[in-house]
N, C-alpha and C positions, 0 to 999 in steps of 0.2 A: 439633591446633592447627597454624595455619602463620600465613605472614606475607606478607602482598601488598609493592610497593614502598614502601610509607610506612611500613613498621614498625608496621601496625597487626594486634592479632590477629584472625583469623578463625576465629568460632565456627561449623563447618559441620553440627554436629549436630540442632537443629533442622531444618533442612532436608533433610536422610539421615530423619529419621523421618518429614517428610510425605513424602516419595517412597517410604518402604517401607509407609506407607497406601496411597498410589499404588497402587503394585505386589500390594499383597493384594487391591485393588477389581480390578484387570486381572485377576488368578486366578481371581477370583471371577465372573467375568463372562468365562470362557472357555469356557463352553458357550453361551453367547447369541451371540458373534460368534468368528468364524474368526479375526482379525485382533487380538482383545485378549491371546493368548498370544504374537504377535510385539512388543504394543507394552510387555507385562513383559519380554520379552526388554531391550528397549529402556532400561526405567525401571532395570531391573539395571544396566547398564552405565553408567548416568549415575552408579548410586550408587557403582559398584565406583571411578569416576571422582574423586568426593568424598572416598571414603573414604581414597583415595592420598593424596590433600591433605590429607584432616585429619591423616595421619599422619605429613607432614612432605615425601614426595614433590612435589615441584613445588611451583609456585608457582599463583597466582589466574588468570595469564594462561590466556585463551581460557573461560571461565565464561558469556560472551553464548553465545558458538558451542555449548557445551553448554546451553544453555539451550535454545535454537532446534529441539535434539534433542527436546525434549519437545512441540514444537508437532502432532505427530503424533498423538499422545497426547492432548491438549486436543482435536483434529478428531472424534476417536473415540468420546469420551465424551460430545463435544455433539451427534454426530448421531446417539446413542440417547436425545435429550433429558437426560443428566445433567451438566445443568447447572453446578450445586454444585461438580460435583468439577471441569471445566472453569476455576471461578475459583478451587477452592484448585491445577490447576497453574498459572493464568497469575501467583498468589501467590509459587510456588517460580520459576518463570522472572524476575517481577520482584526477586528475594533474588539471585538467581547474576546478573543483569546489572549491581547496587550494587556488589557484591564483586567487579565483573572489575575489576581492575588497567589493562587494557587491550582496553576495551570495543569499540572501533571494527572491523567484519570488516575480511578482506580484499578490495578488490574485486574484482569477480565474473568480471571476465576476467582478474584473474590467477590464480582458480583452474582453467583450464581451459587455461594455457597449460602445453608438456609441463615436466617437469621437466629443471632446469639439470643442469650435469656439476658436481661440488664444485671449488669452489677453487684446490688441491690436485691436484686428481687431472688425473694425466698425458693427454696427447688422444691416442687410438690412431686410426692413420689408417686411413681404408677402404679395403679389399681393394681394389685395380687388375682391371676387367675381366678373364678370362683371355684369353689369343691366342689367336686360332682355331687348331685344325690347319691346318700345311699339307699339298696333297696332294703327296701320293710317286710320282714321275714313273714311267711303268710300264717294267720293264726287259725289254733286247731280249733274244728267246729264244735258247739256246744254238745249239749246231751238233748235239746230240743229240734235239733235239725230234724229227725227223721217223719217227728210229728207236722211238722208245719209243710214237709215234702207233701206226707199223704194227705193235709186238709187242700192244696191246692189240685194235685188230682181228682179229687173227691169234686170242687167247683169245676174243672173244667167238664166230667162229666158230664156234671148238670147241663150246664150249658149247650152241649152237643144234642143230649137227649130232648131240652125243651125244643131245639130248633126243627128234628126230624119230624116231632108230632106240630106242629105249626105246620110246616108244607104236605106234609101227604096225609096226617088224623082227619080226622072230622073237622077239628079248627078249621083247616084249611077251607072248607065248606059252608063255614059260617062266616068267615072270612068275603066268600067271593073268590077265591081264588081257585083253581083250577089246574090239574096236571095237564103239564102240553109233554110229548116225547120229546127229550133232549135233542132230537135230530131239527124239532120244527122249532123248537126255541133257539137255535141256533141259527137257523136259517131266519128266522124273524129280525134278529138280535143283526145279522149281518144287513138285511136289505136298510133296517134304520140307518139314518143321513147324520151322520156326526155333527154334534152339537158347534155353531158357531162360537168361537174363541171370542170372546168381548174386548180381547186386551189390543191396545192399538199394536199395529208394529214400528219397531223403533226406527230412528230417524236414521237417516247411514250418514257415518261421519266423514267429513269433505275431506277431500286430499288433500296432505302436506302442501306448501308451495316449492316448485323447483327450487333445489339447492346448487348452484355451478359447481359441477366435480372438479375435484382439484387436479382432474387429468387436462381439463381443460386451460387452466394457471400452469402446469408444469408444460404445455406443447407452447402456451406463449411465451413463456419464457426462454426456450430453447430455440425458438424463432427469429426471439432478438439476439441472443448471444451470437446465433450463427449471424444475422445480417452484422452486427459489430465486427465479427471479424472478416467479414466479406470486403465491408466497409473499410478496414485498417487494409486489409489487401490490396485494394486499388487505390491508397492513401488520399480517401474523403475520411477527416480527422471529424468535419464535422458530421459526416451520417454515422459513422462510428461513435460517438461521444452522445447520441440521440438514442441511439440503440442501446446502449451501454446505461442511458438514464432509465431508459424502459423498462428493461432488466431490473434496475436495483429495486425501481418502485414496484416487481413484483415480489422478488426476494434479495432483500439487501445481503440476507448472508451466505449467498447461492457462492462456492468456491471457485466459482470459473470466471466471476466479476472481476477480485483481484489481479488475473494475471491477464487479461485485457486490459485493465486500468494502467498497468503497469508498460504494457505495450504503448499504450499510449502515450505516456510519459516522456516516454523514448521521440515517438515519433515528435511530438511537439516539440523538446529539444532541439529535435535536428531540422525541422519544421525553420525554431528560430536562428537558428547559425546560415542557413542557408538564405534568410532575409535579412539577417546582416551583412553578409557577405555581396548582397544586390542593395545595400544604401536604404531597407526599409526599418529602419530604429525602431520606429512604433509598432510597426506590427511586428519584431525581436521580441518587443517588452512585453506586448500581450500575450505574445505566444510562452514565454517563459513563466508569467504570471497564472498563465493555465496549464502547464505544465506541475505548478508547485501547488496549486489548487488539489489537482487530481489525486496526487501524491499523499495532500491531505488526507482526504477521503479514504484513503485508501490506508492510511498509518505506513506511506511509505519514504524511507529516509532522505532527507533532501541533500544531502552531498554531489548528486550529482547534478542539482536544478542549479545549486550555486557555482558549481564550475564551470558549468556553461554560462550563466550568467558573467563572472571574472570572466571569461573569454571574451565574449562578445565587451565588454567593458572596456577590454584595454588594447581595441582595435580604433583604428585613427577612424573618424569621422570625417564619412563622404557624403554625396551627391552623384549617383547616375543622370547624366544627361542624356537624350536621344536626339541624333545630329539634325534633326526635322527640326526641336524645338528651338527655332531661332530666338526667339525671345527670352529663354533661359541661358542659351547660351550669352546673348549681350547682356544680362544681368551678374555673368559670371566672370565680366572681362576685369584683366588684375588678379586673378587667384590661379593658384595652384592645380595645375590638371594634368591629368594621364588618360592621353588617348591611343585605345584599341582599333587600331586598321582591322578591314577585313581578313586582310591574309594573316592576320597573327599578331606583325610585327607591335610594336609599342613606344611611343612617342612621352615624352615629358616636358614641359615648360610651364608657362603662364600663359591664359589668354590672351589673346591683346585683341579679338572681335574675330567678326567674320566679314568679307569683300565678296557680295554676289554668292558666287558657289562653293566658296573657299573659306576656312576653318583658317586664321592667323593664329598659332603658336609660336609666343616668345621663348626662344629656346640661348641658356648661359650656359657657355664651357669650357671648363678649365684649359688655358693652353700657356704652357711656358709660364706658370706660374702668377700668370692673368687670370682675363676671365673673356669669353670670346662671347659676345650676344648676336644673335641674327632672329632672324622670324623667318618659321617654316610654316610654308604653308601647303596643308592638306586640301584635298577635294574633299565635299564633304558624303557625297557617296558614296567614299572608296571608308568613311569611317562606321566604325560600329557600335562603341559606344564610350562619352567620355567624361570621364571619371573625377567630378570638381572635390577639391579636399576645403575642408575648413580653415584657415588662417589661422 
């Protein structure tokens, strides 16, 4: 247990056990992709993160920003199409961003600016260029140079001189040695077989291992953006939102993510108005709910998730019937309905059943300040679809 600033307690345990579902589905699905045993890696550390708090370390602050951690993880799962598990994270993201204390990031360029020196801490100043050397003016030669020149001429002589009489004096003959003409010692000198080199030769060093070029990561990624909006073209919301997961887990901060994301938004919306408008509540509410998800992700403003939401809201609550399902219709008898004929026209009453082939509408009408009631009755072939309202 711990305690945000209000002195309220924070129960984080539910939410430690949807993330270690998390974390057993990423396990389990590490042999399908290379990347869902980095994003356990990931779900670990959010939890080891919670678990400090629940245990009294720290406080609530920064709970959005770990939350944020997890949007990796929602990409992953929704571009193998597992959807489900996609809204039970964007469930646990919506849980850690109530409970931040201090919900708002930091902005975005001041995370990129370097870090400060503390407070506190003293400024050491920088090193001063060194000074060059200077040169050392060359010093004038003694009054013994010219002696020590000529004793060194004087040895090299020698030298020269002992060598001549060694190879061609008499030495040479008591030596054993022998003049050959320069022509044949040379030709000797060349037929000799060059000495073998004793030193091993070196080892050749193994090649690098392939590196995937990053041309290879920029053609995938251009692959999915295109199938995303191929996908949003022929409004499959879900191969779109697949595509668009793929993308981000190569570059989350590729600029062409966001206004797909945003396309999307749109679509889902009108996705759900048009399911409410056909008596499907629940799938409204999920479709909205992934609409304001996306939006998330995306740091896009919800104004427009919630006025579609107030629309669909303060729309009366129906029921589509289909004139085949007899059984829902005698379930519906005594309420309120509006039935569509095929040719257009529009009918309103009360059930009162169906006789055989025939649809009974209780129909009340005002006449002379009465009320006139009869039962009209439709075929039920000639209907198309009728429309039960809530009580």
């Amino acid at each position: 247990m711990d305690e945000n600033s209000g002195g309220k307690a924070i129960d984080l345990r539910p939410i430690i056990a949807r993330l270690r579902d998390i974390e057993r589905k990423c396990s389990s699905m590490g042999s399908r992709n290379e990347e869902f045993p980095l994003m356990r890696s990931r779900v670990a550390a959010v939890i080891a993160r919670l678990e400090a708090l629940e245990g009294g370390a720290g406080d609530a602050v920064g709970l959005s920003a770990l939350a944020r951690e997890l949007f990796p993880v929602a990409h992953l799962f929704e571009s193998v199409g597992m959807m489900a598990v996609g809204r039970e994270i964007a469930h646990v993201e919506r849980s850690l961003r109530e409970l931040d204390s201090e919900p708002a990031p930091p902005p975005a360029g001041a995370l990129r600016q370097p870090a400060a020196a503390p407070a506190g801490a003293p400024r050491v100043p920088q090193p001063a260029d060194p000074e060059p050397p200077r040169p050392v003016p060359p010093q004038p030669a003694g009054p013994g140079a010219p002696v020590v020149v000529a004793i060194l001429l004087l040895l090299i002589a020698l030298v020269v001189a002992a060598t001549i009489v060694l190879r061609i004096g008499p030495a040479a003959r008591l030596l054993g040695r022998e003049r050959r003409p320069p022509a044949a010692a040379s030709a000797a000198e060349t037929a000799a077989p060059p000495a073998p080199d004793p030193s091993p030769l070196p080892t050749p060093t193994p090649a690098p291992p392939p590196v995937p070029a990053p041309a290879e990561a920029s053609r995938r990624l251009h692959d999915e953006i295109s199938e995303a909006r191929l996908a949003l073209a022929r409004g499959d919301l879900e191969g779109a939102t697949q595509h668009l997961a793929a993308a981000a887990l190569i570059d989350r901060r590729n600029d062409k993510l966001p206004e797909i994301g945003d396309r999307l938004v749109d679509a889902f919306l009108a996705e759900a108005e048009r399911a409410a408008a056909s008596g499907q509540w629940e799938r409204a509410a999920e479709l909205i709910d992934r609409a304001r998800r996306m939006g998330l992700r995306f740091g896009f403003d919800e104004a427009r998730v919630r006025e579609t939401e107030r629309r669909i809201g303060a729309m009366e609550r129906f029921e589509l019937l289909s004139p085949q399902d007899l059984r829902a219709i005698g379930a519906a008898v005594g309420r309120r309905a509006e039935v569509r004929t095929r040719e257009g026209s529009l009918r309103s009453g009360r059930i009162a059943g169906v006789a055989g082939s025939t649809l009974l509408l209780e129909v009340v009408r005002e006449v002379g300040g009465g009320g006139l009631r009869y039962t009209d009755e439709l075929p039920l072939a000639e209907v198309a679809e009728i429309k039960v309202f809530e009580d």
